[in-house]
VOBA-1610 file (N, C-alpha, C; in pm, whole numbers, padded with zeros to 5 digits, always signed):
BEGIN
Unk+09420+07994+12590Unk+09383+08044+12459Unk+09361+08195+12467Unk+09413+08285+12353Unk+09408+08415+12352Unk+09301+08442+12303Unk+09178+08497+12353Unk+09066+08568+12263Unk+09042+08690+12187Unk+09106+08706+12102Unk+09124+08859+11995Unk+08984+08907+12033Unk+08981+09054+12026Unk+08860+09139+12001Unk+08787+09104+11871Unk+08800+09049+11737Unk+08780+09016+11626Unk+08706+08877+11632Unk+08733+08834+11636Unk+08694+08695+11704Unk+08567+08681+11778Unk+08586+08738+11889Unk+08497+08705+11973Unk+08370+08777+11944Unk+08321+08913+11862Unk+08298+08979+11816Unk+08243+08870+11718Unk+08305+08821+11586Unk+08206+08761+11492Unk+08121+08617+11587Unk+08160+08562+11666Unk+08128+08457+11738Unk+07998+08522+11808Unk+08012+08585+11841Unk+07915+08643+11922Unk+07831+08708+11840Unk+07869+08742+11726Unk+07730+08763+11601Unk+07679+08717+11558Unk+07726+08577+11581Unk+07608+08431+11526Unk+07460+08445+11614Unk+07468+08522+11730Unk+07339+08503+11856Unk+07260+08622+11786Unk+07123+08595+11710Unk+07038+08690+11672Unk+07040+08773+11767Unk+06998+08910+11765Unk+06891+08973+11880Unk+06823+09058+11798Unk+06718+09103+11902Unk+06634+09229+11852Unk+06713+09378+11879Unk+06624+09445+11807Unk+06690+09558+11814Unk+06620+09663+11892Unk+06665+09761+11999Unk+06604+09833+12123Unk+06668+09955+12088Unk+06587+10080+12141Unk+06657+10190+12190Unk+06578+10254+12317Unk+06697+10235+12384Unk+06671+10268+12512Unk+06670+10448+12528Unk+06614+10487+12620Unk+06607+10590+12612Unk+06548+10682+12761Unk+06621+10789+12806Unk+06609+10822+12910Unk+06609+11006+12859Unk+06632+11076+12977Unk+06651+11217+13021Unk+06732+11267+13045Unk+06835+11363+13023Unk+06939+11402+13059Unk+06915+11540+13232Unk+06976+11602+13266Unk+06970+11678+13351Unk+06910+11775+13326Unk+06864+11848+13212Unk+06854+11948+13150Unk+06703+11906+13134Unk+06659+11742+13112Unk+06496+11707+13031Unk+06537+11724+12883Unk+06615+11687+12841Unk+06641+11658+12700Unk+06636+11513+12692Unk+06558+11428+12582Unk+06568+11362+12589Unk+06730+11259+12474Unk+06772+11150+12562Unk+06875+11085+12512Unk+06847+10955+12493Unk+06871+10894+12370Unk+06880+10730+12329Unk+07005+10689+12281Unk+06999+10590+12275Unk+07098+10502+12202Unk+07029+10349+12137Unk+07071+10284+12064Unk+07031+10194+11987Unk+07122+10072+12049Unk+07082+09911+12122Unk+07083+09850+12212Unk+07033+09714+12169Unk+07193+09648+12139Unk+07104+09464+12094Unk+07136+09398+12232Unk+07194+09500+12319Unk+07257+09403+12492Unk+07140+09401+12562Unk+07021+09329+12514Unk+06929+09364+12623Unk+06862+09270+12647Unk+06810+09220+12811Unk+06742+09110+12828Unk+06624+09110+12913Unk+06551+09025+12928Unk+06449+09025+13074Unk+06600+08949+13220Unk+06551+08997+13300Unk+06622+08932+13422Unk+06543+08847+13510Unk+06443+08907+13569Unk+06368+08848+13640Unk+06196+08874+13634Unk+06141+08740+13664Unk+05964+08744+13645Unk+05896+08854+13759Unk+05998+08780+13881Unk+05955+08817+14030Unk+06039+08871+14089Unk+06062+09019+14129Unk+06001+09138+14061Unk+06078+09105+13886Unk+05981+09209+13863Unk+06014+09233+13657Unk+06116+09291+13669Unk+06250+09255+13630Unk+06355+09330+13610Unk+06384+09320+13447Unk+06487+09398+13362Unk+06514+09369+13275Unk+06685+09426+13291Unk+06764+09445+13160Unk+06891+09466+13182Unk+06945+09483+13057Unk+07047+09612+13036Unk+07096+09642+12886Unk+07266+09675+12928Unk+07317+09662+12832Unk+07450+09724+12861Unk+07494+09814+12766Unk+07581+09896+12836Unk+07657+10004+12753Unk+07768+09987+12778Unk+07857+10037+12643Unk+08024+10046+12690Unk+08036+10196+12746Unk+08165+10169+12812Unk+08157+10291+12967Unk+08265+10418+12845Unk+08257+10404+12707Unk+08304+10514+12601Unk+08188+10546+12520Unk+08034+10506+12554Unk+07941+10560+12489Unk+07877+10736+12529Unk+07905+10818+12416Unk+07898+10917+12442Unk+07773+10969+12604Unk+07671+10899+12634Unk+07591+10943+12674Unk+07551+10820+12794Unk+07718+10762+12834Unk+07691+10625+12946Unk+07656+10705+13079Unk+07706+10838+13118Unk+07686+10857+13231Unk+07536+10963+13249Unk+07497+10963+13158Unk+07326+11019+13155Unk+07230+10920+13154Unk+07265+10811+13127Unk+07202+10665+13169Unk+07216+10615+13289Unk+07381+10654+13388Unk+07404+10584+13466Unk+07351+10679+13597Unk+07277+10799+13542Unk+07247+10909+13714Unk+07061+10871+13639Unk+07023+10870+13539Unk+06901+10922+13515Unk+06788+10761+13649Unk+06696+10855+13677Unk+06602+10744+13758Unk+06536+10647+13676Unk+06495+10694+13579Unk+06420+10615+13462Unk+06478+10596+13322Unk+06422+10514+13261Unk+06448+10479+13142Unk+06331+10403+13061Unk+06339+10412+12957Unk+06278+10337+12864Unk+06354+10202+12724Unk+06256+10100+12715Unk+06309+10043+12615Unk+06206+10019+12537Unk+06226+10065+12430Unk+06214+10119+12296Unk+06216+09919+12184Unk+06112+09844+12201Unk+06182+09736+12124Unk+06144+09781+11935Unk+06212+09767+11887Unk+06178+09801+11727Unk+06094+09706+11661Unk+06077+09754+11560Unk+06005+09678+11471Unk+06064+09667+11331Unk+06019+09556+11255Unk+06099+09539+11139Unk+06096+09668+11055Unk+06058+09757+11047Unk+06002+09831+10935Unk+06089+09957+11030Unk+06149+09939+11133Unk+06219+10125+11232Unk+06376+10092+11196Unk+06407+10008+11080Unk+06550+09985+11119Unk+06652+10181+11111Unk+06593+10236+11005Unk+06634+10353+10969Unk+06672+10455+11171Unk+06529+10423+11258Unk+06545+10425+11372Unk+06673+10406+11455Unk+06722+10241+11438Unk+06795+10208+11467Unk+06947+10251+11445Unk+06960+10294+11309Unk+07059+10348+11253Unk+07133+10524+11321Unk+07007+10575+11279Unk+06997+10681+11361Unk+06998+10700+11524Unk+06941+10612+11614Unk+07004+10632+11774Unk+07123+10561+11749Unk+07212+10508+11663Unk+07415+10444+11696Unk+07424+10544+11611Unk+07401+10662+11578Unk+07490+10723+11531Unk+07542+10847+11577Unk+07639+10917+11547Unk+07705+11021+11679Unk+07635+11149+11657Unk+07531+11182+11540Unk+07447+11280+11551Unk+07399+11298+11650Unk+07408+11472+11645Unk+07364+11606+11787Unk+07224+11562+11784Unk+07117+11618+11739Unk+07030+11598+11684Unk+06926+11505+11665Unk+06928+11346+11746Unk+06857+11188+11694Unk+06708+11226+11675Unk+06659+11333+11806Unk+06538+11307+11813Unk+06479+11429+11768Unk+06539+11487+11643Unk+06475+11539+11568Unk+06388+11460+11458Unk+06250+11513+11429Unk+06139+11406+11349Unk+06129+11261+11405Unk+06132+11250+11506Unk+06105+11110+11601Unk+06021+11129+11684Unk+05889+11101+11665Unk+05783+11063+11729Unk+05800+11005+11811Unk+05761+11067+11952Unk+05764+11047+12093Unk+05673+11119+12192Unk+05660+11049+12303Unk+05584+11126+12433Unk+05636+11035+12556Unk+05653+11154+12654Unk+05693+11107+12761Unk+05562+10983+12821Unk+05682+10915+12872Unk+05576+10800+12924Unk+05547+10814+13026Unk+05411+10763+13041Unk+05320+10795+13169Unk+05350+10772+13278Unk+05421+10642+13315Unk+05478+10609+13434Unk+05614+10670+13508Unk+05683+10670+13402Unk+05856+10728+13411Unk+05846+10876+13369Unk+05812+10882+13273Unk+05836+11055+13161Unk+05960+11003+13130Unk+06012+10909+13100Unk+06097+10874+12992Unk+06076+10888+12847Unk+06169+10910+12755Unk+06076+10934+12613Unk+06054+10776+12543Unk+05955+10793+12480Unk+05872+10638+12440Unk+05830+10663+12343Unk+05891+10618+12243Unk+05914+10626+12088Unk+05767+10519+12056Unk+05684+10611+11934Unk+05555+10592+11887Unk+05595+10445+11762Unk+05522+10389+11785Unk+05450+10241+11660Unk+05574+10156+11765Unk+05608+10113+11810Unk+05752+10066+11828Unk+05666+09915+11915Unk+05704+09793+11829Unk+05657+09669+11862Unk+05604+09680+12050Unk+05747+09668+12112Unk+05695+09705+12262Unk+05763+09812+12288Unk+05731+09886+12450Unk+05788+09962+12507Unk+05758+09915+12677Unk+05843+09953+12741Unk+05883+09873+12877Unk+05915+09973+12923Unk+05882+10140+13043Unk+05892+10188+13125Unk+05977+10145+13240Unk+06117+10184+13307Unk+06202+10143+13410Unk+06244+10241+13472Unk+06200+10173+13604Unk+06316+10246+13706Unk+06478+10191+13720Unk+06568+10282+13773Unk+06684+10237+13735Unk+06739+10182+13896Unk+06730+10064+13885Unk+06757+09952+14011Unk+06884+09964+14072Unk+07005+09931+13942Unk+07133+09869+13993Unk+07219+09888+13923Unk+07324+09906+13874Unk+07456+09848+13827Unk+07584+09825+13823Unk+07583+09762+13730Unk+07770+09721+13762Unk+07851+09737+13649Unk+07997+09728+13727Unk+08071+09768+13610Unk+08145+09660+13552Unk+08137+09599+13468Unk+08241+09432+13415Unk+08296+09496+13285Unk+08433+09486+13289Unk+08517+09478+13150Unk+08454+09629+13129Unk+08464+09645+12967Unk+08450+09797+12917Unk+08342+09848+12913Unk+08200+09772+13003Unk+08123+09783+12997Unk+08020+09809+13114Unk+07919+09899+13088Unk+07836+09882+13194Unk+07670+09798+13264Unk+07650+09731+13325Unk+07535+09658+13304Unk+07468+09743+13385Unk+07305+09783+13353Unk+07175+09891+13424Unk+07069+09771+13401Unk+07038+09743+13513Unk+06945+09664+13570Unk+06789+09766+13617Unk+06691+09746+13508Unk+06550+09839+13521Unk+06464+09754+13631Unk+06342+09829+13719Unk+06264+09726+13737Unk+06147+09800+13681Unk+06030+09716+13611Unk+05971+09743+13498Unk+05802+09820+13607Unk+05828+09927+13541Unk+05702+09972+13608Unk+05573+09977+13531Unk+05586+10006+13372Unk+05462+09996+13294Unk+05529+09948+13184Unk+05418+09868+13071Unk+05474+09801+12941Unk+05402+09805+12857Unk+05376+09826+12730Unk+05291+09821+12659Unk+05290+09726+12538Unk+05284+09619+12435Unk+05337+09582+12335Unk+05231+09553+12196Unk+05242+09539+12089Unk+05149+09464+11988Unk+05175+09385+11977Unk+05058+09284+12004Unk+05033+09102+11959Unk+05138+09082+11822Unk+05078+09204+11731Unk+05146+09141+11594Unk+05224+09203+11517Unk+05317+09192+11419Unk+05391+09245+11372Unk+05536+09207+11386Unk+05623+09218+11352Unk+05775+09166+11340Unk+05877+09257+11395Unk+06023+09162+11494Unk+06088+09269+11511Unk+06220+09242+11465Unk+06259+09375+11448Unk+06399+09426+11381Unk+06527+09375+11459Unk+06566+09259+11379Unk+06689+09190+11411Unk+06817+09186+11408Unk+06906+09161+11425Unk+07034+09139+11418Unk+07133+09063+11381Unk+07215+09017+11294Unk+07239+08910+11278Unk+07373+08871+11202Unk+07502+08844+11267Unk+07605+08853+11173Unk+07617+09044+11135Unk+07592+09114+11255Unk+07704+09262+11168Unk+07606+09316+11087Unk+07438+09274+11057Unk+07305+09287+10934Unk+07212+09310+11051Unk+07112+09347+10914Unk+06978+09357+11023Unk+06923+09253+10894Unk+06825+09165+11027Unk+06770+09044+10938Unk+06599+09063+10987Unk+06548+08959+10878Unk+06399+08931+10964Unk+06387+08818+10933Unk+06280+08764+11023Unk+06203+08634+11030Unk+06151+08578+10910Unk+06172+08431+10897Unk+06160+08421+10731Unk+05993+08374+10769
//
């Protein structure tokens, strides 16, 4: 069976996710994000977690040298957030509330449901894509509040 790019793509938009922006340092200490539904926990013991990028995202190889990183999980109410780190604007983290995080000095975007501090472990390269395997050095999250979903090609929330 032939699997079209089209296809597999809406099939694979049936699987909710949340919505992340990951976010690291460039060489310079500028900080760089991108907006990230490829993202998972990996392991309890050690805490790993894991996001992917395609290896044509403007800013894959400032992710793939930087030591640290951050993930950024959203909240229902940051979708505008979200919009803004996928988009090809110079500029994202202009008026975006942030401070380097304590553990990494990764940038760690303010109200944001959780945030998860990483060192950058491992990765690999599969298909057009790249997998970065974190191991989690500090985390912070709120008990309450809702996060910004995905769903079918939309951003959805919890009914």
């Amino acid at each position: 069976m032939v699997i079209d790019s089209r296809s597999f793509r809406k099939a694979l938009g049936c699987f909710a996710t949340g919505v992340t922006v990951v976010a690291a340092t460039d060489g310079d200490g500028k900080p760089v994000g991108v907006t990230i539904s490829s993202f998972a926990s990996l392991s309890l013991e050690p805490p790993l977690v894991l996001f992917c990028l395609g290896l044509n995202t403007s800013n894959v190889e400032t992710f793939r040298k930087a030591s640290n990183f951050s993930v950024n999980v959203l909240r229902s109410d940051q979708r505008e957030l979200s919009i803004r780190f996928a988009s090809r604007m110079t500029d994202k983290w202009s008026e975006v509330e942030y401070v380097a995080g304590e553990a990494t000095g990764a940038p760690v975007i303010s109200h944001c449901l959780a945030t998860i501090e990483c060192t950058l472990e491992k990765e690999y390269v599969e298909g057009d894509h790249v997998i970065l395997i974190g191991r989690v050095q500090t985390l912070d999250y709120d008990p309450g509040g809702q996060p910004l979903l995905y769903f079918r090609g939309n951003y959805a929330e919890l009914a």
